[in-house]
N, CA, C and O of each residue as an XYZ file, in Angstrom:
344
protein
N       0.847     -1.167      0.000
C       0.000      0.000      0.000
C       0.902      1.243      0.000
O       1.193      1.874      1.016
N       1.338      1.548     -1.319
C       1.314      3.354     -0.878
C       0.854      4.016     -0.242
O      -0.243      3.719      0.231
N       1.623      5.517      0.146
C       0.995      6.489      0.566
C       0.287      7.746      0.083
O      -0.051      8.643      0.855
N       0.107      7.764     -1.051
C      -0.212      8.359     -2.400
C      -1.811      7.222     -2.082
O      -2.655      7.806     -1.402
N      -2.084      6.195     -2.387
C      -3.489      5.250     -2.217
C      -4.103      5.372     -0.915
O      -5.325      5.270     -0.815
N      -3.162      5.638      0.374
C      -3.764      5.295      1.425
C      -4.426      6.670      1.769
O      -5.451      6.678      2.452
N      -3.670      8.247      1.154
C      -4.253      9.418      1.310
C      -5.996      9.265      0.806
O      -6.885      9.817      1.453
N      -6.205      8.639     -0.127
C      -7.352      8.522     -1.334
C      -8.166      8.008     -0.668
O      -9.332      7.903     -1.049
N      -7.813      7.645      0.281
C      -9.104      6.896      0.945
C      -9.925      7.735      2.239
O     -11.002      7.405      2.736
N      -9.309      8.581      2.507
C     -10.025     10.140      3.206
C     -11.096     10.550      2.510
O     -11.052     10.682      1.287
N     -12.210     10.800      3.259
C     -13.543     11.332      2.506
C     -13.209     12.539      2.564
O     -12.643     13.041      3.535
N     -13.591     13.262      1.307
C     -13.558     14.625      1.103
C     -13.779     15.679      2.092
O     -13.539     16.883      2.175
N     -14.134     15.093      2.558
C     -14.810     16.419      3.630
C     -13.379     16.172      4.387
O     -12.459     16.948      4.126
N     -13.180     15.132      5.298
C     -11.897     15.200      5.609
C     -10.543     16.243      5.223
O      -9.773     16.811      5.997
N     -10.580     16.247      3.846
C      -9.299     16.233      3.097
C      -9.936     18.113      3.205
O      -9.217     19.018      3.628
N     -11.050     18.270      2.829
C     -11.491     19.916      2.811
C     -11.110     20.402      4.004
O     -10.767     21.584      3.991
N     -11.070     19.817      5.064
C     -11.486     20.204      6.308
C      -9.537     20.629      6.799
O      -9.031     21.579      7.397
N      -9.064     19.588      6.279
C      -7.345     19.927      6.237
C      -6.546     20.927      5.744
O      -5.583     21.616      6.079
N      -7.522     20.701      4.552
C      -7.036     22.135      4.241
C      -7.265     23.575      3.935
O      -6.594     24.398      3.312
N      -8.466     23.642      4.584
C      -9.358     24.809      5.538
C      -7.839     25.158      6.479
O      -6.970     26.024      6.371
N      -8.042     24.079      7.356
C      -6.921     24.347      8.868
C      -5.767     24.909      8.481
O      -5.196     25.693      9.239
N      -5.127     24.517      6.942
C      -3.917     24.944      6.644
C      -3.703     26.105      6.129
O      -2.594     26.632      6.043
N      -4.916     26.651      5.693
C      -4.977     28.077      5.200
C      -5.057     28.878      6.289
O      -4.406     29.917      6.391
N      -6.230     28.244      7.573
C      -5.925     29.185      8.488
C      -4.947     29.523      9.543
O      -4.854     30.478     10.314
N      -4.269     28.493      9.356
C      -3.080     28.272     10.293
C      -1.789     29.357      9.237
O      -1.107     30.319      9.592
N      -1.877     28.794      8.155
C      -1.120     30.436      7.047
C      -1.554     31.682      7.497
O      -0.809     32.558      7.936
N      -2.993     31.768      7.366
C      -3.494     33.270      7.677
C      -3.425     33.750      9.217
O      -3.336     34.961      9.420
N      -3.456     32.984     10.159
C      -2.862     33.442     11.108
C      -1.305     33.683     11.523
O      -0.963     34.502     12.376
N      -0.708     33.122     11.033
C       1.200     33.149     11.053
C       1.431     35.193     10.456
O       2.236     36.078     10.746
N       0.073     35.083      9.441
C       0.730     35.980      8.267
C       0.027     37.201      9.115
O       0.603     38.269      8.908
N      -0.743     37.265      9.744
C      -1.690     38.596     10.810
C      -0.524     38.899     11.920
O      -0.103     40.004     12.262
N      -0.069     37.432     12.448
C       0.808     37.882     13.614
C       1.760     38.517     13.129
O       1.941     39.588     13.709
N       2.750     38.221     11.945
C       3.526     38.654     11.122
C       3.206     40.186     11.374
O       4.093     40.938     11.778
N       2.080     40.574     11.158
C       1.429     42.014     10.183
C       1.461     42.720     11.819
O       1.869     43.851     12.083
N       1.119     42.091     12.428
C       0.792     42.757     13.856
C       2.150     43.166     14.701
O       2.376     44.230     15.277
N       3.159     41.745     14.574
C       4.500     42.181     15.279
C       5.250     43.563     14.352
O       5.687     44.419     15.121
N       5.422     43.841     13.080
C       6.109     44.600     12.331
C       5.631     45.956     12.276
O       6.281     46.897     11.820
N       3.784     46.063     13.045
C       3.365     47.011     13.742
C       3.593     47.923     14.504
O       3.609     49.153     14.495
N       3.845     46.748     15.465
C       4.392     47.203     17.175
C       5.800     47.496     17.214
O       6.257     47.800     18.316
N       6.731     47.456     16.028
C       7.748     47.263     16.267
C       8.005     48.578     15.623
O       8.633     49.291     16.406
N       7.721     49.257     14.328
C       7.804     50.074     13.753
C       6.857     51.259     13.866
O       7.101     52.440     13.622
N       5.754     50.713     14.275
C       4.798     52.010     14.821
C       3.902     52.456     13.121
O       3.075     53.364     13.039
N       4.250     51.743     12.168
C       3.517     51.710     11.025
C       3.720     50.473     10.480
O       4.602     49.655     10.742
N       2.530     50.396      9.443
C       2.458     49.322      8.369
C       2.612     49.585      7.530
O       2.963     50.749      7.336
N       2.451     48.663      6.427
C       3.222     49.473      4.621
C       2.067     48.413      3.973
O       1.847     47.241      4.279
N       1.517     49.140      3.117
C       0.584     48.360      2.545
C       0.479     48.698      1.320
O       0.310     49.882      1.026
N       0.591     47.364      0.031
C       0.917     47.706     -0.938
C      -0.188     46.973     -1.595
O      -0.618     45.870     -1.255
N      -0.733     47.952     -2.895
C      -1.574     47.449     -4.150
C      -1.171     48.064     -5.318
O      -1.074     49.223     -5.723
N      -0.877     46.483     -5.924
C       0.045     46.813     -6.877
C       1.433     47.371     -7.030
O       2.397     46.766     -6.561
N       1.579     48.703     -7.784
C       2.627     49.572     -7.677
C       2.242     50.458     -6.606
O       3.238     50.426     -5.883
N       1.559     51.087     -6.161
C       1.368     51.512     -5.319
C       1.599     51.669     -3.324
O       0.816     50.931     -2.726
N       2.279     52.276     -2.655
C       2.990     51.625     -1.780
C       2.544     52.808     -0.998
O       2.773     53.926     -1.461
N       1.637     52.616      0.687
C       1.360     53.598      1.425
C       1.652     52.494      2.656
O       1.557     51.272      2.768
N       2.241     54.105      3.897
C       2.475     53.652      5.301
C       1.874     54.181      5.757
O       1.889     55.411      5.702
N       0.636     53.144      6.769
C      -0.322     53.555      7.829
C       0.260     53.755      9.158
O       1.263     53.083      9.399
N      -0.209     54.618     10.151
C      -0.043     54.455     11.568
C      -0.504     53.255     12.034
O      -1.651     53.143     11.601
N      -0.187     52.216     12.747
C      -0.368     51.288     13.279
C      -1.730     51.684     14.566
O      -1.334     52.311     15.549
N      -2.894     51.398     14.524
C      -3.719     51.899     15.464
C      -3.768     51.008     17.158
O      -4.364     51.350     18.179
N      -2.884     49.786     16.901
C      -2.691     49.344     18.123
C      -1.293     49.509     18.683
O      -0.804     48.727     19.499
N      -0.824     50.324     18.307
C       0.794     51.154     19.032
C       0.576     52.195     19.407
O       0.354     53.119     18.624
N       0.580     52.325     20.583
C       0.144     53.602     21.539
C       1.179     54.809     21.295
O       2.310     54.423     21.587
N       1.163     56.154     20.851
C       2.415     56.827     20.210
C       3.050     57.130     21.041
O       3.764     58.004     20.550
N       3.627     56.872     23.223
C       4.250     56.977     23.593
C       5.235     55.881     23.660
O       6.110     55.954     24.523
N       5.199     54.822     22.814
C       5.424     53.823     23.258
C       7.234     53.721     22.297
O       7.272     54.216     21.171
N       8.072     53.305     22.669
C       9.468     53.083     22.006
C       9.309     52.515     20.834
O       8.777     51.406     20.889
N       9.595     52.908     19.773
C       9.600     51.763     18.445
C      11.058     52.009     17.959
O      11.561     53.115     18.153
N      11.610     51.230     17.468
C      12.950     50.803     16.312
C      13.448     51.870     16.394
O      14.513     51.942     17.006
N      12.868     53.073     15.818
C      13.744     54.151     15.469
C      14.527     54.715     16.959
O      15.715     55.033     17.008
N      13.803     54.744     17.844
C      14.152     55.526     19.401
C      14.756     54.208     19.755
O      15.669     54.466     20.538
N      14.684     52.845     19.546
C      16.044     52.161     20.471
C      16.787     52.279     19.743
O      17.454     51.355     20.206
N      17.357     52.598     18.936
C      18.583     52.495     18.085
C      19.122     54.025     18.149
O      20.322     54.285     18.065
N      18.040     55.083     18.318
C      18.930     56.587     18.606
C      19.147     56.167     20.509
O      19.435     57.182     21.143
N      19.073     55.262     21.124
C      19.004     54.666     22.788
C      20.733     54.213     22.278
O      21.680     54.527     22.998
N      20.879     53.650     21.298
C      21.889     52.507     21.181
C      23.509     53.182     20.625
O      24.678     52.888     20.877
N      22.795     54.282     19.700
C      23.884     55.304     19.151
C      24.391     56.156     20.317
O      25.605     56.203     20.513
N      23.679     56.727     20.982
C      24.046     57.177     22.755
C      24.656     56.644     23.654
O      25.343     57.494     24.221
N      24.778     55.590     24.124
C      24.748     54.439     24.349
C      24.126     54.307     25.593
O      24.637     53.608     26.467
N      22.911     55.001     25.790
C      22.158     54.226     26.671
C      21.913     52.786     26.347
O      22.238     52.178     25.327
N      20.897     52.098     28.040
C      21.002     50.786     28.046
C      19.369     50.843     27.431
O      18.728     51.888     27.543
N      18.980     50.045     27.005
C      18.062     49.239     26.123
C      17.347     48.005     26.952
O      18.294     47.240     26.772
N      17.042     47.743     27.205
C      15.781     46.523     27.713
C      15.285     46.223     26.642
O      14.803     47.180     26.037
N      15.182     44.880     25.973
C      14.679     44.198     25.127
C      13.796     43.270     25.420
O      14.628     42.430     25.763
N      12.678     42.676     25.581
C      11.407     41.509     25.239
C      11.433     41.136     24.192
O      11.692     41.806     23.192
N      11.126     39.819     24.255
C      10.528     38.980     22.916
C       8.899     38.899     23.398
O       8.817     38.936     24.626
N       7.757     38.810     22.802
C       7.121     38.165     23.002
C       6.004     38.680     24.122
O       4.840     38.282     24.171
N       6.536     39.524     24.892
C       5.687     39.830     26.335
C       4.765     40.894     25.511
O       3.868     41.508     26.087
């Protein structure tokens, strides 16, 4: 028995249902993606087509440190506190 024959034997709905999960498991990777590069930069870049515009990020509070201010922190050489994740 192959595994190529033994896939074939999943009822469709099954096989739909897999790859439902795999799109949404893509589309969520690709939001968190969209959301961390947010918080990090304090804008988004959103492109159609040729066309290329940067939004304010509406869930980055504008007192909040982004990229540009730790790195003028880093050229100074103040100290920096870094998180992953929190």
């Amino acid at each position: 028995m192959t595994r190529r024959w033994a896939r074939s034997r999943q009822s469709p709905t099954e096989i739909a249902s897999t790859q439902l999960r795999r799109r949404l498991e893509a589309d969520a990777k690709s939001l968190f993606a969209f959301y961390q590069y947010g918080r990090l930069h304090g804008v988004v870049r959103l492109r159609w087509g040729f066309l290329e515009e940067m939004t304010p990020a509406p869930w980055v509070h504008p007192d909040e440190l982004r990229l540009y201010g730790l790195k003028g922190q880093a050229l100074v050489g103040e100290s920096a506190t870094l998180s992953r994740g929190a």
